[in-house]
PyMOL CGO cylinders between C-alpha atoms (Angstrom):
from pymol import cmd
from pymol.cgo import CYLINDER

trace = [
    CYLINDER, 60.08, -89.98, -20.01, 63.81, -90.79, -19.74, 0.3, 1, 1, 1, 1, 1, 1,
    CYLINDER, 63.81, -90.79, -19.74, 66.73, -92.46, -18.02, 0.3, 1, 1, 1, 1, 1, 1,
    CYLINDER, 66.73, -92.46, -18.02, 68.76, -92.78, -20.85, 0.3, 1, 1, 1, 1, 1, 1,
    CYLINDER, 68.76, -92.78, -20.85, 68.59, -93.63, -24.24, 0.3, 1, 1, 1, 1, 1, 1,
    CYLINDER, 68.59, -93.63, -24.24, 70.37, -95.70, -26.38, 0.3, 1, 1, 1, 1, 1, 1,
    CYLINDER, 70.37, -95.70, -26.38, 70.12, -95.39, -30.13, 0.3, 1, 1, 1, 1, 1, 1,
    CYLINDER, 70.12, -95.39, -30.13, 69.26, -98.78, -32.30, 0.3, 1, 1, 1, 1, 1, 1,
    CYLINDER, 69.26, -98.78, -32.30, 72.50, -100.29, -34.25, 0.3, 1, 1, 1, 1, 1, 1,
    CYLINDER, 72.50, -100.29, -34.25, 72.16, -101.52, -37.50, 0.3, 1, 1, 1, 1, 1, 1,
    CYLINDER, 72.16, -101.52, -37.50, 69.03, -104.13, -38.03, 0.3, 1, 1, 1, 1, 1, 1,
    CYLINDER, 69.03, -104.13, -38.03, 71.89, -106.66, -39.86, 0.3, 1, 1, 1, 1, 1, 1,
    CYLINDER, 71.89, -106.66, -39.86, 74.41, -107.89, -37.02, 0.3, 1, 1, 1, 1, 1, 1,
    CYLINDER, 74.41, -107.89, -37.02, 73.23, -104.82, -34.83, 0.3, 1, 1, 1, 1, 1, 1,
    CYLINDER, 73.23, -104.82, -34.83, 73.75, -106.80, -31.49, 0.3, 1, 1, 1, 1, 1, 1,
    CYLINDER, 73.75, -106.80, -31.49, 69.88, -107.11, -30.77, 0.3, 1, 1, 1, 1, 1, 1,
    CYLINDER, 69.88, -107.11, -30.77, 68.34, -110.19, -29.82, 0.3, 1, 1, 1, 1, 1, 1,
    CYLINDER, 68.34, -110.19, -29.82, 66.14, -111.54, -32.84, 0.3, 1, 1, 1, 1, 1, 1,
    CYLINDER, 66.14, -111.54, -32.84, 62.87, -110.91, -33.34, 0.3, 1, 1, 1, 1, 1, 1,
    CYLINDER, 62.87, -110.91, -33.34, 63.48, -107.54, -31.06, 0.3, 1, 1, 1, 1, 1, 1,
    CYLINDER, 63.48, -107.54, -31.06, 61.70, -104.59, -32.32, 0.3, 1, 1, 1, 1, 1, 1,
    CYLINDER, 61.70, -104.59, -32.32, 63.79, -101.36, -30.64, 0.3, 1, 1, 1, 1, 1, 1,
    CYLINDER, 63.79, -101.36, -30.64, 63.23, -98.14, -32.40, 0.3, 1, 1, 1, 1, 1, 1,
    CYLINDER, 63.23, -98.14, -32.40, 64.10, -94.81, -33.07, 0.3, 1, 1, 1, 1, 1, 1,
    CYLINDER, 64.10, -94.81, -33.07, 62.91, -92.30, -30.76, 0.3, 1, 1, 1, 1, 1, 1,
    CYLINDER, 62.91, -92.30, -30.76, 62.12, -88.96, -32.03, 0.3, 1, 1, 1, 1, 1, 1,
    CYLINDER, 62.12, -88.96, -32.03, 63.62, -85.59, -30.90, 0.3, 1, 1, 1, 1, 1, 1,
    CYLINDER, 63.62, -85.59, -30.90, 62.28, -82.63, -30.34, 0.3, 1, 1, 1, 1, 1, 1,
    CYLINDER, 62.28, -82.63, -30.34, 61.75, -80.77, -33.88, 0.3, 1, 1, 1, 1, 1, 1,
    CYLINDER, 61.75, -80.77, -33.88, 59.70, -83.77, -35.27, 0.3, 1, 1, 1, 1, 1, 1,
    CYLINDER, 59.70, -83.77, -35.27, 56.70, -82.95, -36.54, 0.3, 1, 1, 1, 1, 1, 1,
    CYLINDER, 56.70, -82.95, -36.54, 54.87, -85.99, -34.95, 0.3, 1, 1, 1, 1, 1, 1,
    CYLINDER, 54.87, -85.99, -34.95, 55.75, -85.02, -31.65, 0.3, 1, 1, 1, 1, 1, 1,
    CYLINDER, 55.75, -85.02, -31.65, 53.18, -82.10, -32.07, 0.3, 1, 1, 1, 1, 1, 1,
    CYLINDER, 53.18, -82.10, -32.07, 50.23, -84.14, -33.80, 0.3, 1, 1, 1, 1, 1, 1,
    CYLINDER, 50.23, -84.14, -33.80, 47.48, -85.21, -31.61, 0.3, 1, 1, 1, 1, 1, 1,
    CYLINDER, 47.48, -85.21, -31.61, 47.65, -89.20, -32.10, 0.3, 1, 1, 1, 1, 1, 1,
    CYLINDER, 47.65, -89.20, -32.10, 44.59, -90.87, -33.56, 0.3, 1, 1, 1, 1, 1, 1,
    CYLINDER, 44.59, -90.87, -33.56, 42.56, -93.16, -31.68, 0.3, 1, 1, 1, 1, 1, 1,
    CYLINDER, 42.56, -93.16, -31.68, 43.11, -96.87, -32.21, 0.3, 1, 1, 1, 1, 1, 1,
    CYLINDER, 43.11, -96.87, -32.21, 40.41, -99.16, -33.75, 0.3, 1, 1, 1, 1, 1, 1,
    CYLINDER, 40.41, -99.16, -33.75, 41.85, -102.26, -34.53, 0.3, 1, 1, 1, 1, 1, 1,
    CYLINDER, 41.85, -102.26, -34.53, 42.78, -104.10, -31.72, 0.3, 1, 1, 1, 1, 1, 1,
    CYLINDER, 42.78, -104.10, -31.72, 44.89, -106.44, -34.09, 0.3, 1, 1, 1, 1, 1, 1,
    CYLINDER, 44.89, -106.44, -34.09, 48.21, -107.97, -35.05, 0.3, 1, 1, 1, 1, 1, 1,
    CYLINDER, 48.21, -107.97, -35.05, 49.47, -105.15, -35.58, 0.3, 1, 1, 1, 1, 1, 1,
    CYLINDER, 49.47, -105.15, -35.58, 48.36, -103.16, -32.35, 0.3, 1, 1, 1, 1, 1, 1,
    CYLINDER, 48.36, -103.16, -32.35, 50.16, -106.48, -31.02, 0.3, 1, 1, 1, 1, 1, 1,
    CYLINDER, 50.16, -106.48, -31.02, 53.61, -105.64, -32.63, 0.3, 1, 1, 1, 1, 1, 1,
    CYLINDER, 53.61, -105.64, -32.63, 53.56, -101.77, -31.78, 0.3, 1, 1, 1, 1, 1, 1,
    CYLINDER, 53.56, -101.77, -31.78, 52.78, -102.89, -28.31, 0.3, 1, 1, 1, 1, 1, 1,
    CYLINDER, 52.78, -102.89, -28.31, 55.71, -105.44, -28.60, 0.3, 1, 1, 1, 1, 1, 1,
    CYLINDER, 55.71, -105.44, -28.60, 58.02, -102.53, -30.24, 0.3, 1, 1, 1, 1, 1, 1,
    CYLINDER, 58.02, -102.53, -30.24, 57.30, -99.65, -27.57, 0.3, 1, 1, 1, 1, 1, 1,
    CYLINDER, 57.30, -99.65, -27.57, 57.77, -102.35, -24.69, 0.3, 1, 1, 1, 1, 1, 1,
    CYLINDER, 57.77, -102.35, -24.69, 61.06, -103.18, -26.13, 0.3, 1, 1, 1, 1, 1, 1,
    CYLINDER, 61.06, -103.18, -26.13, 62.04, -99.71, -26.80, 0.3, 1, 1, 1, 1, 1, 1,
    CYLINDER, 62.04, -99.71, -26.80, 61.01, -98.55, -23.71, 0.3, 1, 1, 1, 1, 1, 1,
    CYLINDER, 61.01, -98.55, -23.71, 63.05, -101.02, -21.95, 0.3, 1, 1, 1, 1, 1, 1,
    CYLINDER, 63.05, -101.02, -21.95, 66.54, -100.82, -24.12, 0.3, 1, 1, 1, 1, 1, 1,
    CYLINDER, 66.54, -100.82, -24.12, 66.22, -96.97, -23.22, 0.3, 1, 1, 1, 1, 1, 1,
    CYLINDER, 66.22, -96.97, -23.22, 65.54, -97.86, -19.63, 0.3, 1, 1, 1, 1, 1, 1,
    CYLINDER, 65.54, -97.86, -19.63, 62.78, -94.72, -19.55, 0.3, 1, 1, 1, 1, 1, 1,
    CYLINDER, 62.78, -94.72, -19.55, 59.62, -94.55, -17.64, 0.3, 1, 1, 1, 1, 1, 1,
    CYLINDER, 59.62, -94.55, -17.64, 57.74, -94.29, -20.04, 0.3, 1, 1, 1, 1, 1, 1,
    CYLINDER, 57.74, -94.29, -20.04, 57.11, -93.75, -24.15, 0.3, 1, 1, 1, 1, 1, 1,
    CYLINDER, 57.11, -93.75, -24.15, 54.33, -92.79, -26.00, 0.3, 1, 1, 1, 1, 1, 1,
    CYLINDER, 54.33, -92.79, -26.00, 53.41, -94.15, -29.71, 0.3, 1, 1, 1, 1, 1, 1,
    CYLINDER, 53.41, -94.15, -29.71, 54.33, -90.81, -31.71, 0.3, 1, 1, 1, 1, 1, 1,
    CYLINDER, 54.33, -90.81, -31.71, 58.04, -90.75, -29.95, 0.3, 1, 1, 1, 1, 1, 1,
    CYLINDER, 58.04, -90.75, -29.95, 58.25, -94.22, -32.01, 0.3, 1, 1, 1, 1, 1, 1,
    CYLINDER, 58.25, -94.22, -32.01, 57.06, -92.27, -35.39, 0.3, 1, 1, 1, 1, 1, 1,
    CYLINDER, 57.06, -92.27, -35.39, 53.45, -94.03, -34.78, 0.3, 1, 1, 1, 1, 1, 1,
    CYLINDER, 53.45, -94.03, -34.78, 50.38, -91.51, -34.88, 0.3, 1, 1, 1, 1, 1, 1,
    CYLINDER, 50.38, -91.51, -34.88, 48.40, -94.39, -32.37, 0.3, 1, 1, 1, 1, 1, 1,
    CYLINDER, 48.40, -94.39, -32.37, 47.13, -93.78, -29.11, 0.3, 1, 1, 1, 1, 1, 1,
    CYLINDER, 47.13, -93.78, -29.11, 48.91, -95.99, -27.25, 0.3, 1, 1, 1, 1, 1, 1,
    CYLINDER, 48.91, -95.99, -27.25, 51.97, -95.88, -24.80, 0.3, 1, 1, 1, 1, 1, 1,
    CYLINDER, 51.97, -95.88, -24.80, 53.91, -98.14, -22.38, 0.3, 1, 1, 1, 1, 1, 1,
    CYLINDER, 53.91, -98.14, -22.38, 55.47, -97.65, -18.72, 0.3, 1, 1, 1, 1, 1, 1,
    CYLINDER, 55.47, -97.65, -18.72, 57.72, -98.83, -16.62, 0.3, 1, 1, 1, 1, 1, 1,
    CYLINDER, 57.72, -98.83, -16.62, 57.85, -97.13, -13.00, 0.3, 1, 1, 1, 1, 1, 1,
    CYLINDER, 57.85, -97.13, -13.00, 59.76, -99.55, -10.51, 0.3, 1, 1, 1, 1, 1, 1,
    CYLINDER, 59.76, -99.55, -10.51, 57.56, -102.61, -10.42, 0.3, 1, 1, 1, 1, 1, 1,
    CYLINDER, 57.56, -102.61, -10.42, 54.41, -101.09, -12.02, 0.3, 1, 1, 1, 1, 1, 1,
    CYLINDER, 54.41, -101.09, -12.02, 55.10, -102.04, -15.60, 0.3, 1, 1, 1, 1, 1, 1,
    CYLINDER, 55.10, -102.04, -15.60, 52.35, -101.72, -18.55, 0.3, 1, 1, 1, 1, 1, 1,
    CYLINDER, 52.35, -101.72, -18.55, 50.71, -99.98, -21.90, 0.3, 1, 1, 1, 1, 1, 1,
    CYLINDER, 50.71, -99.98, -21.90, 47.55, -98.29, -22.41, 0.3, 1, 1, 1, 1, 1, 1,
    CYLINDER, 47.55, -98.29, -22.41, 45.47, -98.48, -25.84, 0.3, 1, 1, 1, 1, 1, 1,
    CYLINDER, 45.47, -98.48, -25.84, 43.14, -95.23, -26.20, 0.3, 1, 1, 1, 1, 1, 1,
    CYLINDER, 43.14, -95.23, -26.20, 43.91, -93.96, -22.58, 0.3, 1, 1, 1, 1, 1, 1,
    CYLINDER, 43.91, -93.96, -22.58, 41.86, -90.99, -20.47, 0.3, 1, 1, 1, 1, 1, 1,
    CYLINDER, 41.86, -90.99, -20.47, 42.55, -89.66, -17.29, 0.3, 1, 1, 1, 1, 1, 1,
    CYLINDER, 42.55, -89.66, -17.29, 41.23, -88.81, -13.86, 0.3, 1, 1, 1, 1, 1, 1,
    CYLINDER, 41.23, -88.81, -13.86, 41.86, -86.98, -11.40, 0.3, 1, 1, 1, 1, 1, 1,
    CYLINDER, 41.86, -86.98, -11.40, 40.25, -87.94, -8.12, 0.3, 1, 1, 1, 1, 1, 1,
    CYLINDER, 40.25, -87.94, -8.12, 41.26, -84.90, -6.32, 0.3, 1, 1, 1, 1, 1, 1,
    CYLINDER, 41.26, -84.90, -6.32, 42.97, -81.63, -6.69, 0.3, 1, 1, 1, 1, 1, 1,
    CYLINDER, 42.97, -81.63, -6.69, 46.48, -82.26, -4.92, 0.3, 1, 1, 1, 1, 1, 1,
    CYLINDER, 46.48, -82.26, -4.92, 49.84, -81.63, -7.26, 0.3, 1, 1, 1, 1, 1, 1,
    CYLINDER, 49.84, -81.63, -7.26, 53.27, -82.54, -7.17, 0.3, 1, 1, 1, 1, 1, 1,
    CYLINDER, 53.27, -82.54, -7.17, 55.97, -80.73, -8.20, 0.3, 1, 1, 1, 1, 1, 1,
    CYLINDER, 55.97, -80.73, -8.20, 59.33, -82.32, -9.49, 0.3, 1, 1, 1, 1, 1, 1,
    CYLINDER, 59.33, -82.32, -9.49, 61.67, -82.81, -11.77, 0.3, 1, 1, 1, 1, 1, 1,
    CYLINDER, 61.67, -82.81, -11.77, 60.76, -84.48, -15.15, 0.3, 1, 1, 1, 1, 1, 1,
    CYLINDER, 60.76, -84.48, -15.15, 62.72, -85.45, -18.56, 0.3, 1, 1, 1, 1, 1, 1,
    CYLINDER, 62.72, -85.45, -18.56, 61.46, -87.04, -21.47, 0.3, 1, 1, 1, 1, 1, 1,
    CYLINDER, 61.46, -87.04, -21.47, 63.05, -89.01, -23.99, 0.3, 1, 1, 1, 1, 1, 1,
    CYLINDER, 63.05, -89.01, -23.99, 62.61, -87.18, -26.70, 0.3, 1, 1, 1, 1, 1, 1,
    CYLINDER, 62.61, -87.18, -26.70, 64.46, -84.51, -24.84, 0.3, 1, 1, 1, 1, 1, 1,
    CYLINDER, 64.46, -84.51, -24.84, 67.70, -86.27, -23.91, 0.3, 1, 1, 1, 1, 1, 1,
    CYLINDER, 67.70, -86.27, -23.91, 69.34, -84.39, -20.71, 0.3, 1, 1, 1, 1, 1, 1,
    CYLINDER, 69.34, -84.39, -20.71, 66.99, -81.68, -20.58, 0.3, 1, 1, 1, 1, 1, 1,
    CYLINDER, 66.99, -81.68, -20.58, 65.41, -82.14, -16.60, 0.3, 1, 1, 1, 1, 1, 1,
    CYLINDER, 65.41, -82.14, -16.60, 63.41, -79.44, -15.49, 0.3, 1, 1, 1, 1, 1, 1,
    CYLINDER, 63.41, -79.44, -15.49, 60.58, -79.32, -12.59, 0.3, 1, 1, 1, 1, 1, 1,
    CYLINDER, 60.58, -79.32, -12.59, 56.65, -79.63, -13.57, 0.3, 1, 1, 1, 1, 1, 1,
    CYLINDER, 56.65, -79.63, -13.57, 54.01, -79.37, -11.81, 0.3, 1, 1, 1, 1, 1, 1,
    CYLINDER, 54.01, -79.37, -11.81, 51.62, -81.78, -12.22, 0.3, 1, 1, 1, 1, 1, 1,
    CYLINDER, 51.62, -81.78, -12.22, 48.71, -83.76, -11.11, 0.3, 1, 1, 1, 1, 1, 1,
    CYLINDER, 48.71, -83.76, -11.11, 49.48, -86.33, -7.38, 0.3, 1, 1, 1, 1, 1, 1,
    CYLINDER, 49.48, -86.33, -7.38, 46.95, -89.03, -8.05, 0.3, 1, 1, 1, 1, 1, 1,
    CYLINDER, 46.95, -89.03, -8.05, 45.61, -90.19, -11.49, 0.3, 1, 1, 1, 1, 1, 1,
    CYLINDER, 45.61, -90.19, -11.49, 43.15, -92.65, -12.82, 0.3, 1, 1, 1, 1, 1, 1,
    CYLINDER, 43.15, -92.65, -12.82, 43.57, -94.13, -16.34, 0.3, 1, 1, 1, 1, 1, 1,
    CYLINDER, 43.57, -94.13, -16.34, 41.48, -96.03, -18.33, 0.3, 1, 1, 1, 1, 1, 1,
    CYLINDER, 41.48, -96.03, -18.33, 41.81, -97.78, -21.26, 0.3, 1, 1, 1, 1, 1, 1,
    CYLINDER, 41.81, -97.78, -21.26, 42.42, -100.93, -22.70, 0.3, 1, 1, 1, 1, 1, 1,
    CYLINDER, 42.42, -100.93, -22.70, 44.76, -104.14, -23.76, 0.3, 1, 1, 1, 1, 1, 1,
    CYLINDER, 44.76, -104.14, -23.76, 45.95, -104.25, -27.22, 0.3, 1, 1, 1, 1, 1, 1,
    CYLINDER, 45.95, -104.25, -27.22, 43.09, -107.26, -27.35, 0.3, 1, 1, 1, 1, 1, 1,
    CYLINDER, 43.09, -107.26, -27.35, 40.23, -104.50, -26.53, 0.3, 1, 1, 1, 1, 1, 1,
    CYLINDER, 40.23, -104.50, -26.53, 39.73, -105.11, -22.88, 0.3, 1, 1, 1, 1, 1, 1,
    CYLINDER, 39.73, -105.11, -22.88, 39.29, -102.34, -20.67, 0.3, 1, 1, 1, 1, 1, 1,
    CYLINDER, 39.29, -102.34, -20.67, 41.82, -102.10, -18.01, 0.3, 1, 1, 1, 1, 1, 1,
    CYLINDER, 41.82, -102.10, -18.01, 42.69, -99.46, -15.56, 0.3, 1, 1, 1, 1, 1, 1,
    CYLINDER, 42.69, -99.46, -15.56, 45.38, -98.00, -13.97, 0.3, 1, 1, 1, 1, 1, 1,
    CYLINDER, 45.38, -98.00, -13.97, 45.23, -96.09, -11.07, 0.3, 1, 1, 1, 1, 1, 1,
    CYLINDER, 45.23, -96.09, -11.07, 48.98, -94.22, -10.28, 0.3, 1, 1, 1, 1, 1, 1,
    CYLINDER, 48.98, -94.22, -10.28, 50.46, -91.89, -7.26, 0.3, 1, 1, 1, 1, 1, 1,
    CYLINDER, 50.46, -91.89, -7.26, 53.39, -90.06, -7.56, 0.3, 1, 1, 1, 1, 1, 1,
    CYLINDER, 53.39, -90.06, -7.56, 56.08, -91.07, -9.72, 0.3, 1, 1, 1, 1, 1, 1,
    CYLINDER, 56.08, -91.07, -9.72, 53.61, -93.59, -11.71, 0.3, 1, 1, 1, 1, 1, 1,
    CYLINDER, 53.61, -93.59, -11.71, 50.84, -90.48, -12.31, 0.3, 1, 1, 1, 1, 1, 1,
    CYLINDER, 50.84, -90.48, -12.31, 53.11, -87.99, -13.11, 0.3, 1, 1, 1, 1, 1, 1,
    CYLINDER, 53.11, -87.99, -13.11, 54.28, -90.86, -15.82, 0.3, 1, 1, 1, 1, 1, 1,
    CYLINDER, 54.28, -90.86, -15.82, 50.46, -91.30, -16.98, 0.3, 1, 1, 1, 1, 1, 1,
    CYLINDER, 50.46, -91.30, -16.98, 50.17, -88.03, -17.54, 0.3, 1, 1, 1, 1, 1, 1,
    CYLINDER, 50.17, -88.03, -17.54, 53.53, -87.09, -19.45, 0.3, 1, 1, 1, 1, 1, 1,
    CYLINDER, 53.53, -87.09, -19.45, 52.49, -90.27, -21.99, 0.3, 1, 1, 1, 1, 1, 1,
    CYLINDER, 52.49, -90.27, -21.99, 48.88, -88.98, -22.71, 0.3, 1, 1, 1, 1, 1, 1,
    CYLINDER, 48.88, -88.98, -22.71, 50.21, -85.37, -22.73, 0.3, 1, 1, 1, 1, 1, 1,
    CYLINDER, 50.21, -85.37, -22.73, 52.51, -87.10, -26.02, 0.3, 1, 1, 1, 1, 1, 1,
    CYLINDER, 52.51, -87.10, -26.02, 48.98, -88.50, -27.41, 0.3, 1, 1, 1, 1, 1, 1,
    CYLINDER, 48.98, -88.50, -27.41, 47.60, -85.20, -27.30, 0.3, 1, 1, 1, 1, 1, 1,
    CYLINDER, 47.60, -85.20, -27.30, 50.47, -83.27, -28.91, 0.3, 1, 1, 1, 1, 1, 1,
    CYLINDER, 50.47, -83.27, -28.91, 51.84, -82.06, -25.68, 0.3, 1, 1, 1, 1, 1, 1,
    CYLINDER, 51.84, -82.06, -25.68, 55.02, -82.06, -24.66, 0.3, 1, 1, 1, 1, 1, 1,
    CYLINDER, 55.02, -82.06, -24.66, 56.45, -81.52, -21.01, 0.3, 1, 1, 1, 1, 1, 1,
    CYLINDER, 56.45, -81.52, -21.01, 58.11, -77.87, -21.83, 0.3, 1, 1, 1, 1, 1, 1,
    CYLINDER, 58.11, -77.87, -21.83, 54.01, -76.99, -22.42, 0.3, 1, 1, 1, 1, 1, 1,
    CYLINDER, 54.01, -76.99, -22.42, 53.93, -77.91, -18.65, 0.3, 1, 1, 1, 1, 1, 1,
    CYLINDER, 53.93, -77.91, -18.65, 56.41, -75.10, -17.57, 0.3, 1, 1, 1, 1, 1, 1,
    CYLINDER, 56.41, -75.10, -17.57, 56.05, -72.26, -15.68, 0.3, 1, 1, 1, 1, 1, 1,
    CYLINDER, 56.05, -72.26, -15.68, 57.00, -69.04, -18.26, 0.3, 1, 1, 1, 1, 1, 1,
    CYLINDER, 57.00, -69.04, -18.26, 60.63, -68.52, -16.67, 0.3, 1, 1, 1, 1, 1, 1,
    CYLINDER, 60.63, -68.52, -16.67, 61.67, -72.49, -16.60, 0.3, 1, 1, 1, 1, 1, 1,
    CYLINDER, 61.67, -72.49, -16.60, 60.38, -73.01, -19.69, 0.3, 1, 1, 1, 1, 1, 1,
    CYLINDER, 60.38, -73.01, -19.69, 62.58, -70.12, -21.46, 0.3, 1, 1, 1, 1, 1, 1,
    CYLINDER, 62.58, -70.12, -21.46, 65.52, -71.75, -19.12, 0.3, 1, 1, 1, 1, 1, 1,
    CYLINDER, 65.52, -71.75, -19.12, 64.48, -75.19, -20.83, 0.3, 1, 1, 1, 1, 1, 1,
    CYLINDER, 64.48, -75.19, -20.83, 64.26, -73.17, -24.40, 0.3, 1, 1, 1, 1, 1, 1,
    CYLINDER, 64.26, -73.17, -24.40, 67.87, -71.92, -24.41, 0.3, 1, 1, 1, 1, 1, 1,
    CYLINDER, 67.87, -71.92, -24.41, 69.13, -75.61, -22.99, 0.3, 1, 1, 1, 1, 1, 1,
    CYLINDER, 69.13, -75.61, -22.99, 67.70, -77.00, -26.15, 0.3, 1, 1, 1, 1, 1, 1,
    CYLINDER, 67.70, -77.00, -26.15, 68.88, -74.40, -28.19, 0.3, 1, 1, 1, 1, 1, 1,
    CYLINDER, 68.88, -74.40, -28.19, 72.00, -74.92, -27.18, 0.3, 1, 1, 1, 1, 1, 1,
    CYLINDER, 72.00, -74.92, -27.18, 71.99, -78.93, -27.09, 0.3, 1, 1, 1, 1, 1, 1,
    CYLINDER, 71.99, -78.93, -27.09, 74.07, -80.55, -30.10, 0.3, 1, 1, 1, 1, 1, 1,
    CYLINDER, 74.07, -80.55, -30.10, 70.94, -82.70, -31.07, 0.3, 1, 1, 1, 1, 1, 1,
    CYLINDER, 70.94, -82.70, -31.07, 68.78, -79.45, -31.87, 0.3, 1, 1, 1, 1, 1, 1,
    CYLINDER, 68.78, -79.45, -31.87, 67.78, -78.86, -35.91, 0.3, 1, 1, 1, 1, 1, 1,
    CYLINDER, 67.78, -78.86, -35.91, 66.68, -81.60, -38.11, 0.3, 1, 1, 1, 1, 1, 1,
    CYLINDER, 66.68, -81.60, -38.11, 65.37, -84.62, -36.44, 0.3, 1, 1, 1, 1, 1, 1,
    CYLINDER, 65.37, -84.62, -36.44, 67.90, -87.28, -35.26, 0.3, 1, 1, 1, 1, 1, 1,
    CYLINDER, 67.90, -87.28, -35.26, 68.34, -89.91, -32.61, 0.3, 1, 1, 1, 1, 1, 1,
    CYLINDER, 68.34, -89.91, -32.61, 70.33, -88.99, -29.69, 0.3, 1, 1, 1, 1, 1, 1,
    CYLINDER, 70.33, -88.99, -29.69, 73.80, -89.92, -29.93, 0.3, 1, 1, 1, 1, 1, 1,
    CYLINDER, 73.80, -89.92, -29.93, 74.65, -90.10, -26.24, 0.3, 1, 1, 1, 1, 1, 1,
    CYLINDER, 74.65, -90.10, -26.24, 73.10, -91.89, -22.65, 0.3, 1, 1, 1, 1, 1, 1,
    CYLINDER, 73.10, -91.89, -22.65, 71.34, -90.69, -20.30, 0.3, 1, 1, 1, 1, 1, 1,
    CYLINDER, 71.34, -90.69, -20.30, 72.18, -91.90, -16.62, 0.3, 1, 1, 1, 1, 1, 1,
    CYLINDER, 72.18, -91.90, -16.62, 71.01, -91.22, -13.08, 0.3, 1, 1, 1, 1, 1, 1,
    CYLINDER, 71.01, -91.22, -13.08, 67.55, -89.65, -13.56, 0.3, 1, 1, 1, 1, 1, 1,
    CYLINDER, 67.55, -89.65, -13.56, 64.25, -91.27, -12.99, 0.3, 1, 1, 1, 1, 1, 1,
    CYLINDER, 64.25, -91.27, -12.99, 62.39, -89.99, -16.46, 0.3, 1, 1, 1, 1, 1, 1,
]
cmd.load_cgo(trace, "trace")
């Protein structure tokens, strides 16, 4: 889920802080996008630095949220940021403790500028754990489940445009078409301002 996005500079005098991990975020056309994620088993060092990396990431593009596979990882894991509420699931499952929806408008970052309205689910329950194995569990409204969701829809091989309705998803279809960043997977080369996903 986007704000904007902000491609990574060079790793040698790219104008990072060291030791900061931001990467590229795939577009739409990448295989891995598609792939159900597998489920993590080792909650180790290197669950740690993923962690670290989609935190970072997530933060430099200033999204709500970004799944493990938009990074090029095939992990279930994602982080979010949704005003104060800020966080990553390992392994996450949903909820849903009642039937009410929401409908609104939702972008992703592996879309950039593409903003369309989805319906989805008003209150969500997620469970799943630190990147030490603890179980943790975040319970969202709003803005914050309609984030939950859009992440674990990425660890399932979902992608928001599967969300549509028939007519705004051929609307969304053409926009992409049309979008300079369509064909062989690149990073975007332009920001993305004034939207909350």
């Amino acid at each position: 889920m986007s704000n904007k996005l902000r491609f990574p500079v060079a790793a040698v005098g790219g104008g990072y802080p060291r030791g900061m991990a931001i990467r590229d975020i795939r577009l739409f056309g990448d295989p891995i996008l598609r792939t159900p994620a597998e489920p993590v088993t080792d909650f180790d060092k290197q669950l740690r630095s993923l962690v670290k990396d989609l935190t970072q990431t997530l933060d430099d593009a200033q999204g709500a949220g970004l799944a493990a596979p938009q990074i090029g990882v095939g992990l279930r894991v994602f982080a979010y940021a949704v005003g104060s509420e800020r966080g990553y699931l390992v392994n996450p499952d949903l909820e849903f403790p009642d039937e009410e929806e929401q409908d609104g408008e939702e972008g992703c970052l592996s879309f950039p500028g593409v903003y369309y309205d989805v319906k989805r689910r008003l209150n969500t329950v997620a469970r799943g754990f630190t990147d030490r194995g603890d179980p943790v569990q975040v319970v969202g409204t709003e803005i914050l489940a309609r984030c939950l969701q859009h992440e674990t829809d990425h660890l399932d091989g979902v992608l928001f445009i599967d969300r549509m309705d028939a007519a705004t998803r051929k609307h969304a279809m053409k926009e992409i078409r049309e979008a300079n960043w369509g064909g062989p997977v690149k990073i975007t080369p332009h920001r993305m301002t004034d939207r909350i996903f």
